[in-house]
Jmol script that loads the backbone (N, CA, C; Angstrom):
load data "model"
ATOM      1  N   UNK A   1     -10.290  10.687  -4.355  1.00  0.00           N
ATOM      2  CA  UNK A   1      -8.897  10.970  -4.061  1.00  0.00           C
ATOM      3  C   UNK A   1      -8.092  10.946  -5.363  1.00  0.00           C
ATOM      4  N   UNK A   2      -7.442  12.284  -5.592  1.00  0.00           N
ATOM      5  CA  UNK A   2      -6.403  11.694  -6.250  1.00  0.00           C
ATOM      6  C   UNK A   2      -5.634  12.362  -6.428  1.00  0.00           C
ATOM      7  N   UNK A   3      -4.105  12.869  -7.644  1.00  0.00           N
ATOM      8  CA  UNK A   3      -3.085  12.822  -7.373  1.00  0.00           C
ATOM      9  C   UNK A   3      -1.998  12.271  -6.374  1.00  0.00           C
ATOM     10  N   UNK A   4      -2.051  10.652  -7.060  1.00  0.00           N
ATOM     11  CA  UNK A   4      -1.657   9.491  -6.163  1.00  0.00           C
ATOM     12  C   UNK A   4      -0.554   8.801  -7.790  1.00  0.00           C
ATOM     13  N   UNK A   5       0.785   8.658  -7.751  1.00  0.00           N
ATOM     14  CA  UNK A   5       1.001   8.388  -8.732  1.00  0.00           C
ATOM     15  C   UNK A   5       1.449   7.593  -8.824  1.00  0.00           C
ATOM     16  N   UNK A   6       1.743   6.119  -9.378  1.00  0.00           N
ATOM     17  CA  UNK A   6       2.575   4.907  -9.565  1.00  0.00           C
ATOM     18  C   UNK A   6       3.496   4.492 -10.457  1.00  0.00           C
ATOM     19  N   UNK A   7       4.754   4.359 -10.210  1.00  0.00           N
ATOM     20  CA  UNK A   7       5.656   4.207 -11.322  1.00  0.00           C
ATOM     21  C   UNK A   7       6.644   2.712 -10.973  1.00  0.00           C
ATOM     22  N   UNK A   8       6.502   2.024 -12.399  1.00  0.00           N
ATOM     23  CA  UNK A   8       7.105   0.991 -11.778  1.00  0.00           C
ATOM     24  C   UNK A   8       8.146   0.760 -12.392  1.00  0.00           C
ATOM     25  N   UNK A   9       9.291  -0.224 -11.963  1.00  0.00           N
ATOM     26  CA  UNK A   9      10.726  -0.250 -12.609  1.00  0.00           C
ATOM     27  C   UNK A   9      11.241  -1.966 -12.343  1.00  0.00           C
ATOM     28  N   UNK A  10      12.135  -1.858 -12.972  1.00  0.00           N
ATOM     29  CA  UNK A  10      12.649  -3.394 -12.189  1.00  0.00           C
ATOM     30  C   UNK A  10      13.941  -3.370 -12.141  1.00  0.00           C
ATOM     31  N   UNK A  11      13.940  -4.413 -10.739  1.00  0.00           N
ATOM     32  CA  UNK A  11      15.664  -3.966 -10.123  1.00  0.00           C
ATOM     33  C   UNK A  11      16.203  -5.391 -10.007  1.00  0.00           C
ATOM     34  N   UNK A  12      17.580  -4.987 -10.466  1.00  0.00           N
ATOM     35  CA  UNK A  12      17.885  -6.358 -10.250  1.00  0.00           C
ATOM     36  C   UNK A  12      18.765  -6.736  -8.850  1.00  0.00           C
ATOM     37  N   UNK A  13      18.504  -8.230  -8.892  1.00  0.00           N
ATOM     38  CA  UNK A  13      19.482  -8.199  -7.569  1.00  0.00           C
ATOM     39  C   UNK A  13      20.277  -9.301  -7.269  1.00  0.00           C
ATOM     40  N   UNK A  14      21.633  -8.884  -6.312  1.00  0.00           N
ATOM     41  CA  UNK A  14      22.750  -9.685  -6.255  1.00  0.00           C
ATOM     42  C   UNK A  14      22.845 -10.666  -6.711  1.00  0.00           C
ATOM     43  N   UNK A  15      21.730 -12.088  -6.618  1.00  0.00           N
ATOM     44  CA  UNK A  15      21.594 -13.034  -7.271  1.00  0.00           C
ATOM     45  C   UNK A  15      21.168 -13.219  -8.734  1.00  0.00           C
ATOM     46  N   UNK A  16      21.289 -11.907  -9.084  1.00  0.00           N
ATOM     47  CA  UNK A  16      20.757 -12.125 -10.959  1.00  0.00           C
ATOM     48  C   UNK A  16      19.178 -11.910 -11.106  1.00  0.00           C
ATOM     49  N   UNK A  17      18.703 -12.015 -10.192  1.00  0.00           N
ATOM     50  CA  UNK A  17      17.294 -12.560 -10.100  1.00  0.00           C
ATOM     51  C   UNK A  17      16.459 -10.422 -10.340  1.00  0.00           C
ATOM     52  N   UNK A  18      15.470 -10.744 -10.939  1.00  0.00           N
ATOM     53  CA  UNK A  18      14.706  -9.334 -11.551  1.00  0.00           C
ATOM     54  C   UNK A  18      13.519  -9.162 -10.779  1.00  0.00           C
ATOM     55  N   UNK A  19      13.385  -8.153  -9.722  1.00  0.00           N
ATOM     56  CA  UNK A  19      12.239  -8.101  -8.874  1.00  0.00           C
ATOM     57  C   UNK A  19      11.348  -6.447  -9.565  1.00  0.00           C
ATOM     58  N   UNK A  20      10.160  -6.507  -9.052  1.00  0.00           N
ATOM     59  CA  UNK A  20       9.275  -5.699  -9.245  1.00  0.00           C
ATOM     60  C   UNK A  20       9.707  -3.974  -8.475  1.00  0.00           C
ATOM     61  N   UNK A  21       9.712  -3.350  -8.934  1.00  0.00           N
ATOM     62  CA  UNK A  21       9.827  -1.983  -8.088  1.00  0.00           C
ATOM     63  C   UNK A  21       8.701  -1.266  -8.241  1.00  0.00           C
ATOM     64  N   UNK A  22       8.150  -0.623  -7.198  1.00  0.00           N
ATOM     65  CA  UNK A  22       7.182  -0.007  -7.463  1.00  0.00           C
ATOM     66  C   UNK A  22       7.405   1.753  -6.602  1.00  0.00           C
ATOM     67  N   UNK A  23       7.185   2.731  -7.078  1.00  0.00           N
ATOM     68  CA  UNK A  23       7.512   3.755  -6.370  1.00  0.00           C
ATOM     69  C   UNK A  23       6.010   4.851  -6.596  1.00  0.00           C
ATOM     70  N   UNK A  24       5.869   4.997  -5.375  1.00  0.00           N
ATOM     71  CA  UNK A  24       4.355   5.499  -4.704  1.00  0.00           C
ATOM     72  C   UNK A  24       4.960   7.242  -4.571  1.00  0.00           C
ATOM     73  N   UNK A  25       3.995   8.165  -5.661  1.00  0.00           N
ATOM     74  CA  UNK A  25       3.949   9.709  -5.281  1.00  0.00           C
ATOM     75  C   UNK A  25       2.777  10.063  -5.008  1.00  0.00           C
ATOM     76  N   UNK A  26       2.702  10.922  -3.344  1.00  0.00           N
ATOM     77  CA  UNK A  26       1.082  10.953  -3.117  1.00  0.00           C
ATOM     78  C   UNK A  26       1.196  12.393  -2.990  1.00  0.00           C
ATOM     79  N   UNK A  27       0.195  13.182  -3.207  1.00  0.00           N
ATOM     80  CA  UNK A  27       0.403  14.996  -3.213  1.00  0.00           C
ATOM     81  C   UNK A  27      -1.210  15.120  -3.371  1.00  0.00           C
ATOM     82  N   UNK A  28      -1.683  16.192  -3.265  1.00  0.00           N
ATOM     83  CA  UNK A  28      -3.045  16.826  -3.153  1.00  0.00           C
ATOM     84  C   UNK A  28      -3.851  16.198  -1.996  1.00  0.00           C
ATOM     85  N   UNK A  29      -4.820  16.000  -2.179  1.00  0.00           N
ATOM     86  CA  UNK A  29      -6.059  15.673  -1.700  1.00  0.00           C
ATOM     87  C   UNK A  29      -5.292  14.262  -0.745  1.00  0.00           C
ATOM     88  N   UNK A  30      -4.839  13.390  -1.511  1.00  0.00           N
ATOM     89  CA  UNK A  30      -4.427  12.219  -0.739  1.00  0.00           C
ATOM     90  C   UNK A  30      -3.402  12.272  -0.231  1.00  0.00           C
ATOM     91  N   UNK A  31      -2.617  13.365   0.321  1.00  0.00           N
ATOM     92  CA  UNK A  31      -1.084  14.175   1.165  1.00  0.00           C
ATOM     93  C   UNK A  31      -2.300  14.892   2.551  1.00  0.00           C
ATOM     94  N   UNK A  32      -2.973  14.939   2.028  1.00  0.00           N
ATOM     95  CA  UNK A  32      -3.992  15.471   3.337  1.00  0.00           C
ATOM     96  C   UNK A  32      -4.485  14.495   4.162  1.00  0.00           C
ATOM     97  N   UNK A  33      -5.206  13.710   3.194  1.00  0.00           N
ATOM     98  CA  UNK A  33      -5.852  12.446   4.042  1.00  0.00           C
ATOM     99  C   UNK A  33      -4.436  11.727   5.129  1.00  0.00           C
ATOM    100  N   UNK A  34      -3.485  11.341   4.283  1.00  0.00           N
ATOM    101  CA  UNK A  34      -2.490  10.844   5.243  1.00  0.00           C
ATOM    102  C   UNK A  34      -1.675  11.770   6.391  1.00  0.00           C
ATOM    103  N   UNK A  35      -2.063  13.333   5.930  1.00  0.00           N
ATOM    104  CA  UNK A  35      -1.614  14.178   7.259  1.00  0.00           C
ATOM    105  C   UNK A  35      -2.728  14.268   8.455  1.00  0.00           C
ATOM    106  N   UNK A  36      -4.006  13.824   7.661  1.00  0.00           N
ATOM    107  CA  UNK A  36      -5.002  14.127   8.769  1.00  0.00           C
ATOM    108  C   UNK A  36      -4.955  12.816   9.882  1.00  0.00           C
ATOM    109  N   UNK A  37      -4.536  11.712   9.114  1.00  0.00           N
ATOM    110  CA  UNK A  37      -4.500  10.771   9.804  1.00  0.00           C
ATOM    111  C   UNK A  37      -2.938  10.152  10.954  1.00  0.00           C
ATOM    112  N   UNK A  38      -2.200  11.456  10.390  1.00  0.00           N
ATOM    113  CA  UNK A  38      -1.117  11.250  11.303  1.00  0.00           C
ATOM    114  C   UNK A  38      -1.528  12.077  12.349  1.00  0.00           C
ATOM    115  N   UNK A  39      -1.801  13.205  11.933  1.00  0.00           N
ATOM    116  CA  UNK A  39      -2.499  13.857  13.260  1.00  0.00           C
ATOM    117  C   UNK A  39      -3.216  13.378  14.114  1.00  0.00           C
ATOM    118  N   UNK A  40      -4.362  12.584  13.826  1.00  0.00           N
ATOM    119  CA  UNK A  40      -5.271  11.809  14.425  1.00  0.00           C
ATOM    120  C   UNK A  40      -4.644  10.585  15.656  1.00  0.00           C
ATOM    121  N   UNK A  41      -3.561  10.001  14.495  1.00  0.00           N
ATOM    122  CA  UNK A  41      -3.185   8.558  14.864  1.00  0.00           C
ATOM    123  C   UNK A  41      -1.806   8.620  14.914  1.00  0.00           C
ATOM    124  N   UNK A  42      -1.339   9.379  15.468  1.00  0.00           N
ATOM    125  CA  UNK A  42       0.733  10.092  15.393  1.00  0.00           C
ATOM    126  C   UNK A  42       1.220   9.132  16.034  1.00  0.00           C
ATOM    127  N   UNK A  43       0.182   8.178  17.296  1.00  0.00           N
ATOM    128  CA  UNK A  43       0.792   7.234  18.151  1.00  0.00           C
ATOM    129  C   UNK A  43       0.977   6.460  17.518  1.00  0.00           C
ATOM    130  N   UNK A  44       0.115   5.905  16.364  1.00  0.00           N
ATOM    131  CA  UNK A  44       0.394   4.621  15.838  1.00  0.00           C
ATOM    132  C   UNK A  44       1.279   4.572  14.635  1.00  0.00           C
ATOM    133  N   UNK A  45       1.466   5.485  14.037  1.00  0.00           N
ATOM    134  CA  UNK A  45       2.056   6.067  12.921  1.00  0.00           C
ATOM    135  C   UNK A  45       3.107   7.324  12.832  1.00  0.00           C
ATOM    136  N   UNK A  46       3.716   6.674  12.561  1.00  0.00           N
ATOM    137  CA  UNK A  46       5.320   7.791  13.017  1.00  0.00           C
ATOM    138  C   UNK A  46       5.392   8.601  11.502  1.00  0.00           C
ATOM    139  N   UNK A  47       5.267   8.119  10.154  1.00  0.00           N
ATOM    140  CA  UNK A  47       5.086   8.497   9.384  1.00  0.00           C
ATOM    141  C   UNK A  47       3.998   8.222   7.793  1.00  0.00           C
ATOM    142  N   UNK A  48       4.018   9.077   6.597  1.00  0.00           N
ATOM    143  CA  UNK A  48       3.321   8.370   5.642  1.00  0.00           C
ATOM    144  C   UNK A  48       3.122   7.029   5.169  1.00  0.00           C
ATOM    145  N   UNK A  49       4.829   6.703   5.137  1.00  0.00           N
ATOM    146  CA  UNK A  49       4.878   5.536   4.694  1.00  0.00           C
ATOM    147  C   UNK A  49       4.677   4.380   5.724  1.00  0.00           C
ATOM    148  N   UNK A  50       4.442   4.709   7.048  1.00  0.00           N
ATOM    149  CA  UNK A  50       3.875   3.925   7.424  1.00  0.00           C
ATOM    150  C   UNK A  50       2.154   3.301   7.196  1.00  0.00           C
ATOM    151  N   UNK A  51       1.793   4.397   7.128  1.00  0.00           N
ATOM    152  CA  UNK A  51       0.431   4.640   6.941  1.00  0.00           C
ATOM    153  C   UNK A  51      -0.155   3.852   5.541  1.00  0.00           C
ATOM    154  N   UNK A  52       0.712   4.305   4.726  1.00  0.00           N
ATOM    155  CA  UNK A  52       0.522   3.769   3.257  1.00  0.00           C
ATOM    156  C   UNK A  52       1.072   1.856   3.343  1.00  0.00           C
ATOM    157  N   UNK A  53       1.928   1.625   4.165  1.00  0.00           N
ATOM    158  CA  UNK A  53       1.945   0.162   4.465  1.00  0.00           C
ATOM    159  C   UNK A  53       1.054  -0.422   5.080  1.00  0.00           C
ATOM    160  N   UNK A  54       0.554   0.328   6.499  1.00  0.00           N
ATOM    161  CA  UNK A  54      -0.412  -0.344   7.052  1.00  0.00           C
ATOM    162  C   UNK A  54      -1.751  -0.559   5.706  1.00  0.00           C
ATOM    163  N   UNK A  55      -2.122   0.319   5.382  1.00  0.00           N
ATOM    164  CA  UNK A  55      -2.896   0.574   4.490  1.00  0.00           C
ATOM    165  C   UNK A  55      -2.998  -0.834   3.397  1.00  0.00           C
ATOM    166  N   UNK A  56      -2.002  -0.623   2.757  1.00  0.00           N
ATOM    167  CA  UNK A  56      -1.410  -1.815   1.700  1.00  0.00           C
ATOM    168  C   UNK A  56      -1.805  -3.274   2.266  1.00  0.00           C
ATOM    169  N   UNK A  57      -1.063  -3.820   3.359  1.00  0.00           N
ATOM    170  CA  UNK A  57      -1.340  -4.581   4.210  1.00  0.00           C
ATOM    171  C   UNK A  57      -2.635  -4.914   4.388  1.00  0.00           C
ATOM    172  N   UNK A  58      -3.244  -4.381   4.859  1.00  0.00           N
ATOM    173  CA  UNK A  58      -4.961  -4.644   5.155  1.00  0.00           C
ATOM    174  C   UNK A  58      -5.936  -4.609   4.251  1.00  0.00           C
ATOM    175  N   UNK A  59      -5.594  -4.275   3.056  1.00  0.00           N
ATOM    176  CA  UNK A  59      -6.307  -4.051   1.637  1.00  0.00           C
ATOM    177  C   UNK A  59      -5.730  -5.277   1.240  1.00  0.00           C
ATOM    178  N   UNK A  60      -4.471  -5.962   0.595  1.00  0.00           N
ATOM    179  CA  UNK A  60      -3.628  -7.143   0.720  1.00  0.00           C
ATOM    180  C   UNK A  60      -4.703  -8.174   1.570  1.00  0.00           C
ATOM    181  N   UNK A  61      -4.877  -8.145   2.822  1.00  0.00           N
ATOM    182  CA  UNK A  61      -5.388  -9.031   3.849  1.00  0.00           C
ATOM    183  C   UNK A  61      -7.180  -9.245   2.888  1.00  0.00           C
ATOM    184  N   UNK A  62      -7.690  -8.382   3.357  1.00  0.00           N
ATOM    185  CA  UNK A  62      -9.034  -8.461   2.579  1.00  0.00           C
ATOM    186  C   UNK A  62      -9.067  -8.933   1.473  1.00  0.00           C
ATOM    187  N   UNK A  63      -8.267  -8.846   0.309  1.00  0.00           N
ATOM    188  CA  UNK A  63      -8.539  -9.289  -1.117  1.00  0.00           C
ATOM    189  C   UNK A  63      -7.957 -11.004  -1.130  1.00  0.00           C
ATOM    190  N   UNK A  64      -6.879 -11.158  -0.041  1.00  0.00           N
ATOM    191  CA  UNK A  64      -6.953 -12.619  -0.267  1.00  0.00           C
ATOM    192  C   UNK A  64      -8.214 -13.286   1.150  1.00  0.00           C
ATOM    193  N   UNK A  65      -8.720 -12.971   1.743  1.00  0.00           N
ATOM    194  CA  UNK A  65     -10.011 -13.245   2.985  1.00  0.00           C
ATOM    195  C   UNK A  65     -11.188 -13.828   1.626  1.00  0.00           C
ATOM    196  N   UNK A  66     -11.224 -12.672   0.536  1.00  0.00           N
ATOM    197  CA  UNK A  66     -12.367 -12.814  -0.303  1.00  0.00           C
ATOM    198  C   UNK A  66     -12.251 -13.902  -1.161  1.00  0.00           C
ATOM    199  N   UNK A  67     -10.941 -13.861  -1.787  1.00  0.00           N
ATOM    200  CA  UNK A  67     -10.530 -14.810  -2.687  1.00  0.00           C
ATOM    201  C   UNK A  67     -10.831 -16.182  -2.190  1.00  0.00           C
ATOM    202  N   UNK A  68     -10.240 -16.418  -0.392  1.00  0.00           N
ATOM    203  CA  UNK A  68     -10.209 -17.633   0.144  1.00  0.00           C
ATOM    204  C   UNK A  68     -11.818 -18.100   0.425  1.00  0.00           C
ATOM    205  N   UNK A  69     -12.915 -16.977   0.113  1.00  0.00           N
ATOM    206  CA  UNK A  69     -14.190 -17.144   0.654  1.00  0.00           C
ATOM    207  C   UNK A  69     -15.191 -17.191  -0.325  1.00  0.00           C
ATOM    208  N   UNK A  70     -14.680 -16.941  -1.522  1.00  0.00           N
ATOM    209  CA  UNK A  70     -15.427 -17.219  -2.737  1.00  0.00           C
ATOM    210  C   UNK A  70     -14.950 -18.550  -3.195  1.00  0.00           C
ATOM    211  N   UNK A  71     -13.861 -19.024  -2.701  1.00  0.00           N
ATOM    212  CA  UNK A  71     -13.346 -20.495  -2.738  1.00  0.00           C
ATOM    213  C   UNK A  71     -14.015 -21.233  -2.506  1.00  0.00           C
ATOM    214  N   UNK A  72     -14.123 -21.261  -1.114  1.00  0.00           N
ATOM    215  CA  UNK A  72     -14.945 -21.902  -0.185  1.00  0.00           C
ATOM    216  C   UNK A  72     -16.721 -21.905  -0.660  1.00  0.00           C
ATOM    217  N   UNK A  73     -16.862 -21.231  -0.611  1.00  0.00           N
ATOM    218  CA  UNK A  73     -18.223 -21.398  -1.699  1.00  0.00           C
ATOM    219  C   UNK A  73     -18.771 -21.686  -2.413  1.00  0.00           C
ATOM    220  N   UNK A  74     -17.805 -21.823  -3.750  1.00  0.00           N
ATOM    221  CA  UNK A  74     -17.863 -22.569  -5.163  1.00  0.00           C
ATOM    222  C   UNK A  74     -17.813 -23.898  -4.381  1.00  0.00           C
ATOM    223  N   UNK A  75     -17.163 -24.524  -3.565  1.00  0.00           N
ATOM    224  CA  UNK A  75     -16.860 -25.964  -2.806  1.00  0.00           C
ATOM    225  C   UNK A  75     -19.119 -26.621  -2.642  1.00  0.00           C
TER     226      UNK A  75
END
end "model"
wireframe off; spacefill off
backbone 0.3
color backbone group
């Protein structure tokens, strides 16, 4: 997959405080995959960016599952 592009920035906010921005451009090959899968899955997914959250989310979930399980192991 690719033409998937990441650009990051930082924003500040009301409290002074400097958070991470991150802004997601997806086009080619990976604008398909997420149309094929709205097609597929339109019930569960109203749009890309849903898709790309769920996505995020469960990739997120797995990498700390592993982290917590290679923990547990070294123990």
């Amino acid at each position: 997959m690719d033409k998937i592009a990441f650009m990051h920035c930082e924003l500040n906010r009301n409290d002074g405080e400097t958070v991470e921005g991150i802004t997601l451009v997806v086009d080619g090959p990976v604008k398909t995959v997420l149309d094929y899968i709205l097609i597929e899955k339109g019930d569960e997914f109203k749009n890309h960016t849903e898709i790309v959250h769920h996505a995020l989310m469960d990739g997120l979930k797995r990498i700390t599952d592993k982290i917590s399980a290679d923990k547990a192991s070294e123990e």
